[in-house]
PDB file of N, CA, C and O in Angstrom:
ATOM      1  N   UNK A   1      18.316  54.634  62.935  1.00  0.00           N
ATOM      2  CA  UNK A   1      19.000  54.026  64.065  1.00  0.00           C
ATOM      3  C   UNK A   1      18.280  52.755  64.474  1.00  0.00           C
ATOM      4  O   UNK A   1      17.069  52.540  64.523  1.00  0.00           O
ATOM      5  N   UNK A   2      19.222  52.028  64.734  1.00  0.00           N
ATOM      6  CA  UNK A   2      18.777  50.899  65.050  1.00  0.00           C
ATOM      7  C   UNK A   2      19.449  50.261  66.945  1.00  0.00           C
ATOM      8  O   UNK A   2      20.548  50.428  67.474  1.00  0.00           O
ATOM      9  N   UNK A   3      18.289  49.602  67.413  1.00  0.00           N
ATOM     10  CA  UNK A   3      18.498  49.057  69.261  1.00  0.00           C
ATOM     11  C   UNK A   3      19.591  47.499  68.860  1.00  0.00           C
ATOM     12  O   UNK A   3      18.928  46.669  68.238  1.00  0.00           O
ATOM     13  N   UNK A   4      20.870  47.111  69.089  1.00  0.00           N
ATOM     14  CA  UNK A   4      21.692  46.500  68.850  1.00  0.00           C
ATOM     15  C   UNK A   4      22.085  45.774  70.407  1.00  0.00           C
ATOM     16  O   UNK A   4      22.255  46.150  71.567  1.00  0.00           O
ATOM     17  N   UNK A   5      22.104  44.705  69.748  1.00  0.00           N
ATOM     18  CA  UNK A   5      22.946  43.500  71.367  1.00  0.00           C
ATOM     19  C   UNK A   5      24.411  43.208  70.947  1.00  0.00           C
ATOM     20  O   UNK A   5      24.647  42.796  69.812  1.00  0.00           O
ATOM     21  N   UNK A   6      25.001  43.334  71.492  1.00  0.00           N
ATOM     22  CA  UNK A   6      26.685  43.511  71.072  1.00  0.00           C
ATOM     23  C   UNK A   6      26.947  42.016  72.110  1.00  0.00           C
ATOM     24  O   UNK A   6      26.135  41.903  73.029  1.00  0.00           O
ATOM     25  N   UNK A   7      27.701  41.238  72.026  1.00  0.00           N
ATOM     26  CA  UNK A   7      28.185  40.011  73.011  1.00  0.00           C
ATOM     27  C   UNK A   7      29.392  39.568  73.041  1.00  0.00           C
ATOM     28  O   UNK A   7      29.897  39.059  72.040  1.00  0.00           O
ATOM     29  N   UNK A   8      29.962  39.676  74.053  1.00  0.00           N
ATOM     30  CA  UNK A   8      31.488  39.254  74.020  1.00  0.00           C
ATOM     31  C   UNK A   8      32.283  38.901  74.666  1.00  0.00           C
ATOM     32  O   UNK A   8      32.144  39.617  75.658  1.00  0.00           O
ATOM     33  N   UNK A   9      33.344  38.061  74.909  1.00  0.00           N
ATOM     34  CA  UNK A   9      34.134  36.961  76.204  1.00  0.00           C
ATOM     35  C   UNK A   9      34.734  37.820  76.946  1.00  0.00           C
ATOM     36  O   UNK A   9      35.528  38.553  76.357  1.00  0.00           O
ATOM     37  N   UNK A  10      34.604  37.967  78.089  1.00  0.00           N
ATOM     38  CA  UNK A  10      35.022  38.537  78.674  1.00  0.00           C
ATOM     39  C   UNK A  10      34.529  39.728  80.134  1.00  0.00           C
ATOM     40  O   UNK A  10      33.411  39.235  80.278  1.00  0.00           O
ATOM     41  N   UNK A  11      34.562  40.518  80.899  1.00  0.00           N
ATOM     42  CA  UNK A  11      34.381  41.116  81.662  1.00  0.00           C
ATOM     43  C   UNK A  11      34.926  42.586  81.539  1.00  0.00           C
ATOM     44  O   UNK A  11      36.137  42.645  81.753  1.00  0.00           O
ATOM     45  N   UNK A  12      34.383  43.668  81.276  1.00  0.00           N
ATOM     46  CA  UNK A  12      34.744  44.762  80.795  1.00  0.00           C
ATOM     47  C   UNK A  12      35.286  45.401  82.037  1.00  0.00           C
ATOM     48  O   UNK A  12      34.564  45.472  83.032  1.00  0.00           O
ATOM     49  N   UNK A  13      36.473  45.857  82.048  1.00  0.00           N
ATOM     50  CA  UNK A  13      36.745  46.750  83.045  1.00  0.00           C
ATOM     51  C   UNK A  13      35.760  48.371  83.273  1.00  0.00           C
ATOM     52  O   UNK A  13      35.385  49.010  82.290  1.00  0.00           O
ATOM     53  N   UNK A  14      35.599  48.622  84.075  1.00  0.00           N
ATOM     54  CA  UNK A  14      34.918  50.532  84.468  1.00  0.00           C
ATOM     55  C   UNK A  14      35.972  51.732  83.202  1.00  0.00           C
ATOM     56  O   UNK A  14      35.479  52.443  82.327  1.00  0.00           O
ATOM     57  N   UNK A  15      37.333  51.594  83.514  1.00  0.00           N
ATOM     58  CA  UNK A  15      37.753  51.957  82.476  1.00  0.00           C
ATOM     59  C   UNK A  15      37.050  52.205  81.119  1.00  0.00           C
ATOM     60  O   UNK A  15      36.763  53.247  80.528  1.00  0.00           O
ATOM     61  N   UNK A  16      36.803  50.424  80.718  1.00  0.00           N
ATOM     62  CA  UNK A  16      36.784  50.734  79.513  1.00  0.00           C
ATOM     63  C   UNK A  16      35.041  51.124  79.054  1.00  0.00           C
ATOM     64  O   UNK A  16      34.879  51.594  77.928  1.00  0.00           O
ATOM     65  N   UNK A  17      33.858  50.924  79.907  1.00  0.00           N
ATOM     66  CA  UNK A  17      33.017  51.168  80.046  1.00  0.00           C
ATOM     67  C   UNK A  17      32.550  52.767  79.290  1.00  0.00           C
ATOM     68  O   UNK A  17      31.529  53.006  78.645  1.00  0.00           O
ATOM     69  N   UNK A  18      33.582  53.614  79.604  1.00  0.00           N
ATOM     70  CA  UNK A  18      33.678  54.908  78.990  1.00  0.00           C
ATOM     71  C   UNK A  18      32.923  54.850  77.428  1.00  0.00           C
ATOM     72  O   UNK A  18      31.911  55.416  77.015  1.00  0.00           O
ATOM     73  N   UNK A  19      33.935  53.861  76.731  1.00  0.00           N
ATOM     74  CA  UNK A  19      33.367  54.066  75.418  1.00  0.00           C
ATOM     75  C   UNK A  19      32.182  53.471  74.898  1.00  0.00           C
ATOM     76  O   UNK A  19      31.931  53.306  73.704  1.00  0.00           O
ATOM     77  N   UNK A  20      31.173  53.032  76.272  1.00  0.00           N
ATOM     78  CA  UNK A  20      30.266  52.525  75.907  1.00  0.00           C
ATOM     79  C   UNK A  20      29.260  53.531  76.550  1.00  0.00           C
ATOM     80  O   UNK A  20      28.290  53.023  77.112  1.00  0.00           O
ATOM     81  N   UNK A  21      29.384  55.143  76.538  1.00  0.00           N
ATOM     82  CA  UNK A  21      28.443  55.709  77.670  1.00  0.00           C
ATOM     83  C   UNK A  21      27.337  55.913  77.039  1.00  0.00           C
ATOM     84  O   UNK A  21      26.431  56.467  77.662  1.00  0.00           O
ATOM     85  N   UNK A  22      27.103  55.485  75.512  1.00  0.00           N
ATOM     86  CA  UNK A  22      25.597  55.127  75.277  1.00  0.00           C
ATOM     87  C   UNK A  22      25.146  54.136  75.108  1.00  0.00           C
ATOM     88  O   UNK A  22      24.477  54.085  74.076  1.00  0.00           O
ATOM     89  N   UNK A  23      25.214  52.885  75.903  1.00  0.00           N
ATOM     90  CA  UNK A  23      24.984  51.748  75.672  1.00  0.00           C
ATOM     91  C   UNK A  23      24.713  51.473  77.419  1.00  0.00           C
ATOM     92  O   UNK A  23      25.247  52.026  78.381  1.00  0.00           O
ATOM     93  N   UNK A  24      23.833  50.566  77.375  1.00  0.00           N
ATOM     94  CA  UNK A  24      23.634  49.415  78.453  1.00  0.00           C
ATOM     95  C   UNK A  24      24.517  48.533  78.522  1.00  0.00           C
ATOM     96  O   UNK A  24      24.843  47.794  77.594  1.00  0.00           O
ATOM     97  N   UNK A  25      25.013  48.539  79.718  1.00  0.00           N
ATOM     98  CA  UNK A  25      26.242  47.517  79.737  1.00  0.00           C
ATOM     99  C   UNK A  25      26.033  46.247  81.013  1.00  0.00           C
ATOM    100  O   UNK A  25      26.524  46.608  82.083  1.00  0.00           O
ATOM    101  N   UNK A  26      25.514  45.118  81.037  1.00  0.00           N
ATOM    102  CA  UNK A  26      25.548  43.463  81.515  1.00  0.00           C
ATOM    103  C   UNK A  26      27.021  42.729  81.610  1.00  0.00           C
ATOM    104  O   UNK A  26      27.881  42.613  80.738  1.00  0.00           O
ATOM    105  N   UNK A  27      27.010  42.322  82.840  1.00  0.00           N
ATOM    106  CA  UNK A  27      27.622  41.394  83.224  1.00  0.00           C
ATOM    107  C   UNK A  27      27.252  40.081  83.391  1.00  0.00           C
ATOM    108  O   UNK A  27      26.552  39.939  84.394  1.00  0.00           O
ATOM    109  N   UNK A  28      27.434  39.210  82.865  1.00  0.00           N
ATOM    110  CA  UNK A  28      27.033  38.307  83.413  1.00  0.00           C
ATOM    111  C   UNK A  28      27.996  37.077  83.756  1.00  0.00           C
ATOM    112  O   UNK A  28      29.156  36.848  83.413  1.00  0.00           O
ATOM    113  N   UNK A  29      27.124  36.392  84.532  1.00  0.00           N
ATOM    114  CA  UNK A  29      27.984  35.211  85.369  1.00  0.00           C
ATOM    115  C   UNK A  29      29.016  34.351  84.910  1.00  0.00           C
ATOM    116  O   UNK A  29      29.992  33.884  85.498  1.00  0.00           O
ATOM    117  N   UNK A  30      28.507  34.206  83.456  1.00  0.00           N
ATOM    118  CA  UNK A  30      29.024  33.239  82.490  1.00  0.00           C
ATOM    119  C   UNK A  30      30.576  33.847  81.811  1.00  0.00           C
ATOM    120  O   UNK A  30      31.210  33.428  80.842  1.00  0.00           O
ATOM    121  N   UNK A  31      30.903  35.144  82.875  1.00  0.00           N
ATOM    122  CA  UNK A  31      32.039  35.789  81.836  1.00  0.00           C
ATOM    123  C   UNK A  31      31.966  36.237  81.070  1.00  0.00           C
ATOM    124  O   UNK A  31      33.098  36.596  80.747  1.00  0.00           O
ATOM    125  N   UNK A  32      31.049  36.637  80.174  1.00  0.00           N
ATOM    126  CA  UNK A  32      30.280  37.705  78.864  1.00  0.00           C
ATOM    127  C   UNK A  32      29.677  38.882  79.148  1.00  0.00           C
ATOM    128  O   UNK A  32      28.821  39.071  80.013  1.00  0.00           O
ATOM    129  N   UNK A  33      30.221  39.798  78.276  1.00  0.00           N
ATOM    130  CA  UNK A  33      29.422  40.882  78.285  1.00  0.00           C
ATOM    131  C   UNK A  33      28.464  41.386  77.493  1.00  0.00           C
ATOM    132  O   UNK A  33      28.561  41.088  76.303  1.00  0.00           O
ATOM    133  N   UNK A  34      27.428  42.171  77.871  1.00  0.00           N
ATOM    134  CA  UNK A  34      26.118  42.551  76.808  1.00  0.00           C
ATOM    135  C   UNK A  34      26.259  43.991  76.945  1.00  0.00           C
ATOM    136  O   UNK A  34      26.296  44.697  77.953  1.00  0.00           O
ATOM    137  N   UNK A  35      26.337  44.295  75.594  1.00  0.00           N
ATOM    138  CA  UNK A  35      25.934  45.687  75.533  1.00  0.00           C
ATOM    139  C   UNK A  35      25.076  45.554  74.608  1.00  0.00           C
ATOM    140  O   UNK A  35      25.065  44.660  73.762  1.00  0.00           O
ATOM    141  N   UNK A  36      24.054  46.744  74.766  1.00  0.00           N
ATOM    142  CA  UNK A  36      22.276  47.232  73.832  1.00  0.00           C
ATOM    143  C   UNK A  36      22.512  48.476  74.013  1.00  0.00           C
ATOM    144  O   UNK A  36      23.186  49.001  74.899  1.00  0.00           O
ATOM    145  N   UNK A  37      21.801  49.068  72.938  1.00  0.00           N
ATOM    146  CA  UNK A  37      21.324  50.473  73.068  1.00  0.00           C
ATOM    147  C   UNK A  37      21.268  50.526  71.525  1.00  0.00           C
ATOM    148  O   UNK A  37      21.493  49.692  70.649  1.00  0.00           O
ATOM    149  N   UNK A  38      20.750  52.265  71.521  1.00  0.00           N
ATOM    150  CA  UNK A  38      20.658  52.605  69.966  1.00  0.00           C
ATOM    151  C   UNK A  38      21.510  52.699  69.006  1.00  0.00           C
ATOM    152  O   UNK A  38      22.301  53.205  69.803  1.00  0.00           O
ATOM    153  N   UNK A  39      22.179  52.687  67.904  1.00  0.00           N
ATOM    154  CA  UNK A  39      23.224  53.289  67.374  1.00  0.00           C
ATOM    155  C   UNK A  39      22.746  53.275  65.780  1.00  0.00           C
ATOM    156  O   UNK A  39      21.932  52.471  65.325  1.00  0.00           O
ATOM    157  N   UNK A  40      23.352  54.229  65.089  1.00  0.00           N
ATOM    158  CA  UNK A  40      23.598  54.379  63.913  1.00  0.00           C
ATOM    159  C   UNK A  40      24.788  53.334  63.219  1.00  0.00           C
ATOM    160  O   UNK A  40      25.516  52.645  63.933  1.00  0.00           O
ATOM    161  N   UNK A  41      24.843  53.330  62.177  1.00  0.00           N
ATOM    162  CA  UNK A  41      25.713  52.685  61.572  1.00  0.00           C
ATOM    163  C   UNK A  41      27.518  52.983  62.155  1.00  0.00           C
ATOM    164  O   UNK A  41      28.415  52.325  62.683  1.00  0.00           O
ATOM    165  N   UNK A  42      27.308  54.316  61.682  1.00  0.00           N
ATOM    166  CA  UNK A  42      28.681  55.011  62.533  1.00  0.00           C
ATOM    167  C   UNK A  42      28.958  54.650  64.195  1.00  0.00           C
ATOM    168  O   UNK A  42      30.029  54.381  64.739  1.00  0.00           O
ATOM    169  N   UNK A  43      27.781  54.732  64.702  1.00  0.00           N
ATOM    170  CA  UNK A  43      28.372  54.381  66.304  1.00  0.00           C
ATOM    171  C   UNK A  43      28.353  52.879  66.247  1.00  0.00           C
ATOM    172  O   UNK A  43      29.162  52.513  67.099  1.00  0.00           O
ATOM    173  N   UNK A  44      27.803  51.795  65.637  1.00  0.00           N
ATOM    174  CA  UNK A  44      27.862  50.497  65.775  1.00  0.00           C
ATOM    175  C   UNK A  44      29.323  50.069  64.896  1.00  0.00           C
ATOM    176  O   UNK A  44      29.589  48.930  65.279  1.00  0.00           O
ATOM    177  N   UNK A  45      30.074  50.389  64.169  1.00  0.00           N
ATOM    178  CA  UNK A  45      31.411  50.350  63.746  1.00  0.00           C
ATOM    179  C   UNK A  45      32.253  51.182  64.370  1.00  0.00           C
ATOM    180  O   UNK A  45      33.436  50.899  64.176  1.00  0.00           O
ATOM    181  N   UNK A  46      32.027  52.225  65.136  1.00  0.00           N
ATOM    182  CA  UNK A  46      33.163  52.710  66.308  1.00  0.00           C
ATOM    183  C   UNK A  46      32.971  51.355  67.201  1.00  0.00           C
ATOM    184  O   UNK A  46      33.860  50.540  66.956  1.00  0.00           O
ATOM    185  N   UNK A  47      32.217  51.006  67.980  1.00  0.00           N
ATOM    186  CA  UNK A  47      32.153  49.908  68.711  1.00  0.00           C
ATOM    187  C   UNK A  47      32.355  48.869  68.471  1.00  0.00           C
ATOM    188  O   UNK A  47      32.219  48.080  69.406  1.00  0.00           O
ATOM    189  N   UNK A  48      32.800  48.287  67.053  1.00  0.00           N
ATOM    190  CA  UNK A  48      33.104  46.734  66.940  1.00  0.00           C
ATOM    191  C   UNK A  48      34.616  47.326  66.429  1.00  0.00           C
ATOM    192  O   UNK A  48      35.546  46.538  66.257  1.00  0.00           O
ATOM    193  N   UNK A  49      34.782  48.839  66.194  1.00  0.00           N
ATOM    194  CA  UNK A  49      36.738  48.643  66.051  1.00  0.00           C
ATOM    195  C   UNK A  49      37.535  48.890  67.367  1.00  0.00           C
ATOM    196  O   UNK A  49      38.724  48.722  67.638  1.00  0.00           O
ATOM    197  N   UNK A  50      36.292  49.424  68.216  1.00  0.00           N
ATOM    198  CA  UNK A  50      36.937  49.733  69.788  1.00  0.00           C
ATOM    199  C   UNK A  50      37.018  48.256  70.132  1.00  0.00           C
ATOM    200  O   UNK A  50      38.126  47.947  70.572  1.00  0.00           O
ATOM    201  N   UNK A  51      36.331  47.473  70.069  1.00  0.00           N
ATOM    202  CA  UNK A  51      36.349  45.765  70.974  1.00  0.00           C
ATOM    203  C   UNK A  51      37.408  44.900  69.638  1.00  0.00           C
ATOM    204  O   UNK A  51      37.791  43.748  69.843  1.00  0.00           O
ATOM    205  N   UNK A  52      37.742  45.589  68.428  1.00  0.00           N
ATOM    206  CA  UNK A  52      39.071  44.789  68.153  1.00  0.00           C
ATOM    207  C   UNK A  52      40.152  45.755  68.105  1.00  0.00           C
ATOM    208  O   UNK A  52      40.982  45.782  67.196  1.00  0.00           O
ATOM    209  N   UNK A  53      40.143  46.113  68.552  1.00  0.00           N
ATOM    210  CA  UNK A  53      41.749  47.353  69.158  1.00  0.00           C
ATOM    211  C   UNK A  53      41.668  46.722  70.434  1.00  0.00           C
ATOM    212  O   UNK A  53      42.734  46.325  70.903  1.00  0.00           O
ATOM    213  N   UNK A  54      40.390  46.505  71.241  1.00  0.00           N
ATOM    214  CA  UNK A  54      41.244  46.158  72.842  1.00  0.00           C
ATOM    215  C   UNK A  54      41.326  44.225  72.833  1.00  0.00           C
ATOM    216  O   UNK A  54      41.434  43.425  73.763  1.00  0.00           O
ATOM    217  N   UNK A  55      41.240  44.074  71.651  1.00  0.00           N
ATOM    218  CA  UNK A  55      41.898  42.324  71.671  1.00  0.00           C
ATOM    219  C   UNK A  55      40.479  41.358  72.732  1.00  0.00           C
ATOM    220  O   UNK A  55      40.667  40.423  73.511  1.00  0.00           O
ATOM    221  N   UNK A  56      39.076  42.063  72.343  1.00  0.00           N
ATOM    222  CA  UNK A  56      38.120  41.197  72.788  1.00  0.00           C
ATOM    223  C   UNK A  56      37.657  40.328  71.987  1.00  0.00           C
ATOM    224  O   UNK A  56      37.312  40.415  70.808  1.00  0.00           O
ATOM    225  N   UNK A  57      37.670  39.606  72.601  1.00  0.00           N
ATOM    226  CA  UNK A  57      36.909  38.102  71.226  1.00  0.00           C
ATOM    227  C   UNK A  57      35.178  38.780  71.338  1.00  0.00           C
ATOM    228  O   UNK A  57      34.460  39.122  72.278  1.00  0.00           O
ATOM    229  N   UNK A  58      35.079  38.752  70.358  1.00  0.00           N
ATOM    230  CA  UNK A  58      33.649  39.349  69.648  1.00  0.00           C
ATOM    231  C   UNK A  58      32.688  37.971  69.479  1.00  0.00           C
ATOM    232  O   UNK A  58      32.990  37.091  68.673  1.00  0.00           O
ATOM    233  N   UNK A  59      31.411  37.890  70.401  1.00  0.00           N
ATOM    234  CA  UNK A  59      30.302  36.680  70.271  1.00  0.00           C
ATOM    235  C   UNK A  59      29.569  36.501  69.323  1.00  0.00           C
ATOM    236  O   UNK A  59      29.625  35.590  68.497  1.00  0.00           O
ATOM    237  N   UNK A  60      28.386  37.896  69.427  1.00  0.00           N
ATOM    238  CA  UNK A  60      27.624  37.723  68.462  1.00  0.00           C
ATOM    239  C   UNK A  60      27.465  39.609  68.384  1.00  0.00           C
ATOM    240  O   UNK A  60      27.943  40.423  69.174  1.00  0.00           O
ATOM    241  N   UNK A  61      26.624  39.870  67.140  1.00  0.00           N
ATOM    242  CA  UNK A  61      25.896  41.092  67.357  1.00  0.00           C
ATOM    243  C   UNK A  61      24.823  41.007  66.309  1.00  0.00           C
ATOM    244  O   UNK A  61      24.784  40.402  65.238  1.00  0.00           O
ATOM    245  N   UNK A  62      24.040  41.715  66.869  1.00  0.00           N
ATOM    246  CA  UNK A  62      22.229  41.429  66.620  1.00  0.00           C
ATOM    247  C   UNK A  62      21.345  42.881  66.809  1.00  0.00           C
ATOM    248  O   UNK A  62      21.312  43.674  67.749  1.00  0.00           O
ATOM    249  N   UNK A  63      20.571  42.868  65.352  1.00  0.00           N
ATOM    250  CA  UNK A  63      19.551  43.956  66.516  1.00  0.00           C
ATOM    251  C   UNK A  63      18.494  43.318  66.889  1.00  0.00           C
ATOM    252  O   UNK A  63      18.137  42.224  66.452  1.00  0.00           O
ATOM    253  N   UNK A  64      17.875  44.058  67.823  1.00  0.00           N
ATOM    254  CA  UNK A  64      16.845  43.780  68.924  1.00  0.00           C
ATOM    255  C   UNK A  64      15.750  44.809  68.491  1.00  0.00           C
ATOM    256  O   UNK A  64      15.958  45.943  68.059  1.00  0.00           O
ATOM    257  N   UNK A  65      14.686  44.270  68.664  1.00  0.00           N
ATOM    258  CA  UNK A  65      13.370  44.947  69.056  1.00  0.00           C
ATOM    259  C   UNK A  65      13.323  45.466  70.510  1.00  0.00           C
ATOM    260  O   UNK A  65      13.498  44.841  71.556  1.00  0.00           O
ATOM    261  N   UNK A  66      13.046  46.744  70.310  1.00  0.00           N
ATOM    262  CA  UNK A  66      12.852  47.692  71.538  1.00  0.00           C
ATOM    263  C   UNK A  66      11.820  48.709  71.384  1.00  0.00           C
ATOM    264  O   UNK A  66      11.815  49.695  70.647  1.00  0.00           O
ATOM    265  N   UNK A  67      10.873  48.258  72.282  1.00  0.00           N
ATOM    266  CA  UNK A  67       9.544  48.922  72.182  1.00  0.00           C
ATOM    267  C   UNK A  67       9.667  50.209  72.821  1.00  0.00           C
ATOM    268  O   UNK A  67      10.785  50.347  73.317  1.00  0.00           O
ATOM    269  N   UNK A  68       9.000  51.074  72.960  1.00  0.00           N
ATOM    270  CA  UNK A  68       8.753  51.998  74.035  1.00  0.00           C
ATOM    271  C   UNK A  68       9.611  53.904  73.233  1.00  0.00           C
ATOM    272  O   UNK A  68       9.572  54.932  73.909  1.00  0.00           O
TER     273      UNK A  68
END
């Protein structure tokens, strides 16, 4: 498993937040959203077919170093 930064246009509704209940989820000012957390291969491709089923423009995605 790998700690992943997911980035993308937009402002996630609470709704849809659900399918992110293992992930850290950021708002930020700029209208983008950040999600991090751990995932396997399998949960990091549920999550990039959930954000193109709901018609989000997709930024970047990256993994991250996460200590601890």
């Amino acid at each position: 498993m790998e700690y992943y930064e997911v980035i993308v246009r937009g402002h996630l509704n609470k709704k849809r937040f659900l399918m992110f209940a293992e992930m850290d989820v950021i708002l930020l000012d700029n209208g983008r959203t950040i999600l991090t957390g751990k995932l396997d291969q399998a949960g990091l491709f549920a999550i990039l077919n959930y954000i193109r089923d709901m018609g989000v423009k997709l930024l970047s995605v990256k993994i991250i170093n996460k200590r601890g």
